[in-house]
Every structure is written in structure tokens, then in C-alpha cells.
C-alpha positions in Angstrom: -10.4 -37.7 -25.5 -10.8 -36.8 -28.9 -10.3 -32.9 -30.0 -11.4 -30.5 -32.7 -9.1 -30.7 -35.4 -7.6 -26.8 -35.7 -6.1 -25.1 -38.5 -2.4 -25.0 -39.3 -1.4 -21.8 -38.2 0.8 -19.5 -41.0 3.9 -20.7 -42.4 3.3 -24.1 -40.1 2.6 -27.6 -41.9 1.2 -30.4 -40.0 1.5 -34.4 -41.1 -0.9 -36.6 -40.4 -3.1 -39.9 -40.7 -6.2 -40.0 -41.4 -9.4 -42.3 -41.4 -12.4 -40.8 -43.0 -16.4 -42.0 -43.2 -19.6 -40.2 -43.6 -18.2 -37.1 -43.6 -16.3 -37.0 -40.4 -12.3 -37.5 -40.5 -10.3 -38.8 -37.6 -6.5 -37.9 -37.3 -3.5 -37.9 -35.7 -0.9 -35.6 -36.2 2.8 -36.4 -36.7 4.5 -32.7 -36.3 5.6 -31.6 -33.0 4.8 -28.1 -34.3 1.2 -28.7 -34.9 -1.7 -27.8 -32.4 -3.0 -31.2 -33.3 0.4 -32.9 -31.9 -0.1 -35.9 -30.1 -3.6 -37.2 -29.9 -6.7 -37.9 -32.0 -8.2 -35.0 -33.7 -11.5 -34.9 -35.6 -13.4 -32.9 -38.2 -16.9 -33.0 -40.1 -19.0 -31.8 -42.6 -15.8 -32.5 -45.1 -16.1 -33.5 -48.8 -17.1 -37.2 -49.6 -14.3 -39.1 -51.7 -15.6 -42.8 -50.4 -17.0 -44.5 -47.7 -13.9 -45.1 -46.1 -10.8 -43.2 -47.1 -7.4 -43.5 -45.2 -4.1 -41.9 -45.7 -1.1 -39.7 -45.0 -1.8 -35.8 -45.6 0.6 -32.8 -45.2 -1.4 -29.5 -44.6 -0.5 -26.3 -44.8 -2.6 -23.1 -43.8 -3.5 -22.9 -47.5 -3.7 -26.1 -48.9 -3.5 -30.2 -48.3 -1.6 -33.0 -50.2 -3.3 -36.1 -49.3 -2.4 -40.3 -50.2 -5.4 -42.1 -49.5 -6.9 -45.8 -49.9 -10.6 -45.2 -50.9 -13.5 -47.8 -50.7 -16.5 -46.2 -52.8 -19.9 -47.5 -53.3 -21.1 -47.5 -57.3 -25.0 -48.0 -57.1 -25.4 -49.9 -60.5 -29.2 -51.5 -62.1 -28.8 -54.5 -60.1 -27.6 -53.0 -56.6 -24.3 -51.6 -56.0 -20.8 -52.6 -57.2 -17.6 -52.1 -54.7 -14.4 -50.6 -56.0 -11.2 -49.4 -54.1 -8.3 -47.5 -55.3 -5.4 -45.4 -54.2 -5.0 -41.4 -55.5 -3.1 -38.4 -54.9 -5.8 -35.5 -53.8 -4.5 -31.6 -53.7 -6.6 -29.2 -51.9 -6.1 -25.5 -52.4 -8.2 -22.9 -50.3 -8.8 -19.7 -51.9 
């Protein structure tokens, strides 16, 4: 079964992989500390980076530190053109 993802809870970090499409993210959490511990956790309505994004994050209860692989999509005149890359993504919540 796959879970909710849930929140790290103050002063607790969490390290996961991730797959990401369409929105939705799929992960599964490395720290023994983290609710998501131990099996498949998911999450939607997230922002868009690429069709497919995967990667390592460490989270916190206040902001993410992501390495990903993206695949994006570049609609161009004469269709669409494919390009993939890797990046370093920090999220801070406010």
C-alpha cells in the first residue's frame, strides 16, 4: 500500500527518493525517524519542474534540498523539443 506522504515533524529531517510526474510525487523515505520510514509515500498537487523528475531530497519541517534528473517537454514551431538535465532545487516555506 502506498501512504499519504506526512510532514516532517519539528526539528526532524527526513531523506528520501523520489519519482515525480503530472504533479504527483512518489517516495520512499530513508530516516528511521521519519513517519514516512519504510514504505512508498505519495503526494499531489506539487509544483511542475518536468515530466518526470527523480532524485534524493532531505526535508526538513521548513524547507527541502532536492538533486533531481529532470525530463521537460519544450513545445517549439514545429512540435516539441526534449531536453534533460540535472539541478540543485531549495524549497523554503514561509
Amino acid at each position: 500500500a502506498v501512504n499519504e506522504w506526512q510532514a516532517p515533524r519539528p526539528n526532524e529531517r527526513d531523506l528520501a527518493l523520489f519519482i515525480a510526474s503530472d504533479d504527483t510525487s512518489v517516495s520512499w523515505s530513508l530516516s528511521e525517524q521519519s513517519a514516512n520510514y519504510g514504505g512508498m509515500a505519495y503526494q499531489e498537487d506539487r509544483v511542475e519542474v518536468g515530466e518526470i523528475v527523480a532524485g534524493i531530497a532531505v526535508q526538513t519541517d521548513d524547507s527541502a534540498l532536492a538533486l533531481a534528473y529532470v525530463q521537460h517537454e519544450i513545445p517549439t514551431r514545429f512540435g516539441s523539443q526534449e531536453e534533460s538535465y540535472a539541478g540543485v532545487v531549495l524549497t523554503i516555506k514561509r
